[in-house]
C-alpha positions in Angstrom: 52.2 180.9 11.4 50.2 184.4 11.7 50.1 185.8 14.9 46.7 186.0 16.9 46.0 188.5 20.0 43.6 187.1 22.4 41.4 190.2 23.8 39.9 188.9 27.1 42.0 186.0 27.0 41.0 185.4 30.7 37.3 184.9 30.2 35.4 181.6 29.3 35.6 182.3 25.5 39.0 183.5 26.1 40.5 180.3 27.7 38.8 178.7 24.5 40.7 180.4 21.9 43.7 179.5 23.7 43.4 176.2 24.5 42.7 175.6 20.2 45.6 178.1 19.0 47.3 175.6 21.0 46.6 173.0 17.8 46.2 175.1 14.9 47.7 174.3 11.3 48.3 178.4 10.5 47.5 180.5 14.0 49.3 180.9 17.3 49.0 182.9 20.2 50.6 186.0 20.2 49.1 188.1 22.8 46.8 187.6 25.5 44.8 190.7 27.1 43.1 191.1 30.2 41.2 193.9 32.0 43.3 196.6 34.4 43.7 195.1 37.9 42.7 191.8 36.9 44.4 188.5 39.2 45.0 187.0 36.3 47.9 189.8 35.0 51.4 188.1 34.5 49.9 184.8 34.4 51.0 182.6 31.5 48.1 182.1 29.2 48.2 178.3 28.6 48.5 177.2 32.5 45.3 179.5 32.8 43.4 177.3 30.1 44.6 174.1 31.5 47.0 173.1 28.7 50.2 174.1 30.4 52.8 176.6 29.4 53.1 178.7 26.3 55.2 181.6 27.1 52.3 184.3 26.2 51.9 186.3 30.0 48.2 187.9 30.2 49.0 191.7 30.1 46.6 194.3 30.6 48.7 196.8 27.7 46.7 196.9 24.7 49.5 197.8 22.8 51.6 194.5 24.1 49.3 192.5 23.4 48.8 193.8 19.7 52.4 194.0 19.8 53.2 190.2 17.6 49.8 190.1 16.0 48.2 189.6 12.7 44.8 189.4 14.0 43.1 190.4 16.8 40.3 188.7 18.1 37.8 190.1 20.7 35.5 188.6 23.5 35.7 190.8 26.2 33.3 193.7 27.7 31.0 195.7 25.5 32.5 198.9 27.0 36.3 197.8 26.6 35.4 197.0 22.6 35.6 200.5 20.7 39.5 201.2 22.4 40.3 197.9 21.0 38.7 198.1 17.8 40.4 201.7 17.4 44.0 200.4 18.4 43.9 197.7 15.7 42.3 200.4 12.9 45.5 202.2 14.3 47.9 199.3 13.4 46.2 198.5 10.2 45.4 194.9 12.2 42.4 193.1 11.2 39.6 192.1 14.0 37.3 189.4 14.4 34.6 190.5 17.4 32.6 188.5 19.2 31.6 190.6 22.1 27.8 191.3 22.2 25.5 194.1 23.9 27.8 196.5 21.5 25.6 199.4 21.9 25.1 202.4 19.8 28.7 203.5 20.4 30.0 200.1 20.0 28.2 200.4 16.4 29.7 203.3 15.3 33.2 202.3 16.6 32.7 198.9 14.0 31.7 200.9 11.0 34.3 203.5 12.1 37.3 201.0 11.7 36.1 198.8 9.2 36.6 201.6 7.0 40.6 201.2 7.9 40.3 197.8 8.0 38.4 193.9 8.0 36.2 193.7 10.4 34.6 190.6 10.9 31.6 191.0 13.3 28.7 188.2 14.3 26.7 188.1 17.6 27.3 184.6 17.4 30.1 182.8 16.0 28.9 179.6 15.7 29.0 178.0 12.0 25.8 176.2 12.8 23.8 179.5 14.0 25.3 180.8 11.0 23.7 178.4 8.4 20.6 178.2 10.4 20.5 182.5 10.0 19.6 181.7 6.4 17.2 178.8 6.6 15.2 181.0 9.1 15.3 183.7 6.4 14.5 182.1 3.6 11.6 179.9 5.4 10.2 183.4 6.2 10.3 184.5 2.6 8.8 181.0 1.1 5.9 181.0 4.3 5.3 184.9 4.2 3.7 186.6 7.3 0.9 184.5 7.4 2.9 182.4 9.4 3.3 183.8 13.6 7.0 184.0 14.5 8.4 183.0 17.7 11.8 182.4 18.8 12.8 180.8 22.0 15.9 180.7 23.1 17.9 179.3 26.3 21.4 180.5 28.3 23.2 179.1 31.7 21.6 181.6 35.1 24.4 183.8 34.4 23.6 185.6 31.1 22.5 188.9 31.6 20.6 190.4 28.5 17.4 189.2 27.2 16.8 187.6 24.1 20.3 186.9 23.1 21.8 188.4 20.4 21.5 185.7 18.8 17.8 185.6 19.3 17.6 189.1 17.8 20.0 188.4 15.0 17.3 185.2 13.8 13.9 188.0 14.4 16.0 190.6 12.1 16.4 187.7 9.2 12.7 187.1 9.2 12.5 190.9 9.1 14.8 191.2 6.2 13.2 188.1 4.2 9.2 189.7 5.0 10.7 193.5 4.0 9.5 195.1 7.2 11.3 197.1 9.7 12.3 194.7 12.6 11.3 197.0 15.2 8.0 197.1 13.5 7.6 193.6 14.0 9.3 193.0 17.4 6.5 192.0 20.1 7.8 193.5 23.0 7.0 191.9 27.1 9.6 188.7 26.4 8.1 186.0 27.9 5.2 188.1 29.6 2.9 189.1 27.3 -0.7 190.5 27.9 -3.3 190.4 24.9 -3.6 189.2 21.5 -0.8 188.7 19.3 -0.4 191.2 16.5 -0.5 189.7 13.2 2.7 189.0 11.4 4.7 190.1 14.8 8.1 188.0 15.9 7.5 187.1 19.4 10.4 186.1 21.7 10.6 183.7 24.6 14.0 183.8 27.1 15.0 181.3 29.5 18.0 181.3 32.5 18.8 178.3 33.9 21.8 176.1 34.9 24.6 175.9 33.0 23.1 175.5 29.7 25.6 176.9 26.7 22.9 178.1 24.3 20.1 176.4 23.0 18.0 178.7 20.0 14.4 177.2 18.2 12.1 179.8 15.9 8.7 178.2 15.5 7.0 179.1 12.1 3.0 178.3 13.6 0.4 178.5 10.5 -3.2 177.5 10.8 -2.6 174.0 9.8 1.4 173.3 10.5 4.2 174.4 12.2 7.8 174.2 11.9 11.0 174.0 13.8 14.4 174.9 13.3 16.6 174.6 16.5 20.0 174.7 17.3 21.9 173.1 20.3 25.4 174.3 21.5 26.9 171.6 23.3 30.1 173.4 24.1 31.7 176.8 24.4 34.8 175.7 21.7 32.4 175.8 18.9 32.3 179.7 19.0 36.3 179.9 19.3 36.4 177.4 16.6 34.2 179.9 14.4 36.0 182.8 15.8 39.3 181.3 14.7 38.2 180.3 11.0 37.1 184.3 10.7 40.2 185.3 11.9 42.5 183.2 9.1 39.7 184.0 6.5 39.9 188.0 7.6 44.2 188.0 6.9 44.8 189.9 3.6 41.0 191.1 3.1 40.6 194.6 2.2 38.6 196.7 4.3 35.0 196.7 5.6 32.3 195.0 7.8 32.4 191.4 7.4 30.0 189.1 9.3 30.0 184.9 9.2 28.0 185.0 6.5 31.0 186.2 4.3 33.2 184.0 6.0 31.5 180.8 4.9 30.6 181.9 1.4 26.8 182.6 1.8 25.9 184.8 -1.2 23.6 188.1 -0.1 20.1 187.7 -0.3 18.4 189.4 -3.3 
């Protein structure tokens, strides 16, 4: 069994990737981080999750929780992300990260250690966003930019950035497939738009309500048809579960940026 460290281990996604470690066939739990000052420090991380007792105490060390791990996987805070991502380029331990909002710095930390070491990064670790990623690009390679653009997506009231990363990740694949810049094609004023839409632009729509988990549709709108592809997120595991698979596949790789895509077998385009 290879050891996992759970970074944010207190957190929704966190509690997740516990509560499956829990039943793995080749993973366990062998660290469990939390933020300085947090309650949760000392607690033991399976009565946390609900499934009872597993002897792993939530610690706010890095290096403790690093301490009995193979692989590191990350869902905490944009701004805690580049110390962990340097303290496992440090230990030669690869990382699967799922935290979003990364930022410029956050960026430059990924490429900085995935020259020591795998790095397995996706905005969304879902294996169904993952496949759907490469409909929507190759849908906006067969249609071509005749076709308007818009992606809607939908999170519970208390998701803070606007379109998901998700969201973005889907605009940048029909960027990719049409050959154009994404920030060329970006509509900005989510949801709020005054005036005509450019032509060939990728609009987005945001909603915030409730406790949905994540809900993502791009609508491909010609003169004469439209389509759909959607994806519905019916529960939070599905991202640990994706998490978890790029953590076993990242054991043993050699260095460099990895994203689902490589995980699953999806040949580059081109």
């Amino acid at each position: 069994m290879r050891g996992v460290a759970v970074l944010g281990a207190n957190g929704r996604m966190g509690q997740a990737l516990v509560r499956l470690l829990a039943d793995h066939p080749r993973l366990r739990l062998a660290g469990a981080l939390t933020e300085a000052g947090h309650a949760s420090i000392g607690r033991d991380a399976g009565e946390l999750a609900g499934i009872g007792a597993n002897g792993v105490l939530l610690t706010d060390s890095l290096a403790a929780a690093l301490a009995a791990a193979d692989v590191a996987i990350d869902f905490s805070a944009a701004a805690a992300t580049p110390a962990h991502l340097a303290a496992c380029a440090g230990r030669g331990l690869p990382i699967v990260v799922g935290t979003t909002g990364l930022g410029a710095d956050g960026e430059r930390a990924l490429a900085d250690t995935a020259a020591r070491v795998p790095v397995v990064y996706s905005r969304n670790m879902s294996l169904g966003i993952t496949v759907l990623t490469e409909l929507v690009r190759q849908a906006a390679r067969l249609l071509g930019p005749g076709f308007d653009v818009e992606i809607v997506e939908a999170h519970h009231r208390h998701k803070v950035d606007a379109p998901s990363g998700t969201a973005l990740q889907l605009g940048e694949a029909v960027a990719a497939a049409r050959e154009r810049p994404f920030a060329e094609l970006r509509i900005p004023g989510e949801g709020g738009r005054n005036g005509a839409r450019p032509a060939g632009g990728i609009g987005f729509a945001s909603i915030r309500a409730g406790a949905i988990v994540g809900d993502h549709g791009v609508l491909f709108v010609g003169g004469e048809e439209t389509l759909e592809l959607r994806h519905h997120a019916a529960d939070r595991a599905l991202f640990a579960r994706g998490a978890l698979q790029g953590a076993d596949w990242a054991i043993g790789r050699p260095a460099g940026l990895y994203s689902m895509r490589d995980v699953l077998g999806i040949a580059s385009p081109g």
